[in-house]
N, C-alpha and C positions, 0 to 999 in steps of 0.2 A: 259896191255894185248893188243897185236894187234887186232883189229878189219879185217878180209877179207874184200876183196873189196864190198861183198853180204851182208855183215853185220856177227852181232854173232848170229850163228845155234848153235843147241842143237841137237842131235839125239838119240830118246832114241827107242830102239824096229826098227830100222833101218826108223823111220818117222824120216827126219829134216825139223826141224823147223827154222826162221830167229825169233829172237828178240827183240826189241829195232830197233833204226836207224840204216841204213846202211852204214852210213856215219861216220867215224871217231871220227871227230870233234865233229858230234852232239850228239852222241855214250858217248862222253867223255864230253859235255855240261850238258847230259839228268842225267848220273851219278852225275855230280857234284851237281845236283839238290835234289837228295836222298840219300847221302852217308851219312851224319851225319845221318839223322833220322833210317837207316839202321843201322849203328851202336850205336845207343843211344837205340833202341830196339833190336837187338843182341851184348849183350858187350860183349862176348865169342868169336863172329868171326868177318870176317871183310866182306864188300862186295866184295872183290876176293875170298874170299873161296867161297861164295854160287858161281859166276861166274864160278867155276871148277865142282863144286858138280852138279850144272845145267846140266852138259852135260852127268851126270852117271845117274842123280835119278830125275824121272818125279813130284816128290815133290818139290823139290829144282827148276826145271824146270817153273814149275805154281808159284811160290813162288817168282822168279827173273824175270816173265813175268808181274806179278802183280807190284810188284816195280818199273817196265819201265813201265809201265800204270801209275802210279801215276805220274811218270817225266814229261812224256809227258802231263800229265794232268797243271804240275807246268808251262812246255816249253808257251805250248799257254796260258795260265793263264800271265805269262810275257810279252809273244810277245805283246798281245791284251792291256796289262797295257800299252804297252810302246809304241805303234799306238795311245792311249790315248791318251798321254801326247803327241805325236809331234802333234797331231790333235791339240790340243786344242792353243799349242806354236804359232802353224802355225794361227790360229785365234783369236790370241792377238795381 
């Protein structure tokens, strides 16, 4: 799915909203962070259908805002592991 330059909007009831990163890349990092666990808990669909269904149904909406809340919760949970470890390399 392309990401807009503004990131991924939802507009439901004519509110948009921006979700996740606005960035591509990161967009597509933060995914790659929850997509198993999304599908190992929905095994009927996949995380591109909630992606579509998001922008119809303000369930699906809260539902794939909460999911990028967890990514990003994983993103700096990494970033901060991995500032760690050169920390500590850099003072050995």
């Amino acid at each position: 799915m392309d990401i807009p330059e503004d990131g991924f909007h939802v507009s439901i009831l004519g509110i948009r909203e921006r979700i996740g990163p606005a960035d591509e890349r990161e967009w597509a990092y933060h995914e790659s962070l929850i997509r198993a666990a999304y599908d190992q808990c929905h095994p009927d669909e996949t995380f591109e259908d909630l992606k579509r269904r998001a922008q119809f149904s303000k369930e699906d909406k809260g539902l794939l805002r909460d999911w990028m809340a967890v990514a990003a919760q994983r993103a700096a949970a990494e970033r901060l592991e991995g500032a760690s470890a050169s920390a500590r390399r850099a003072a050995a």
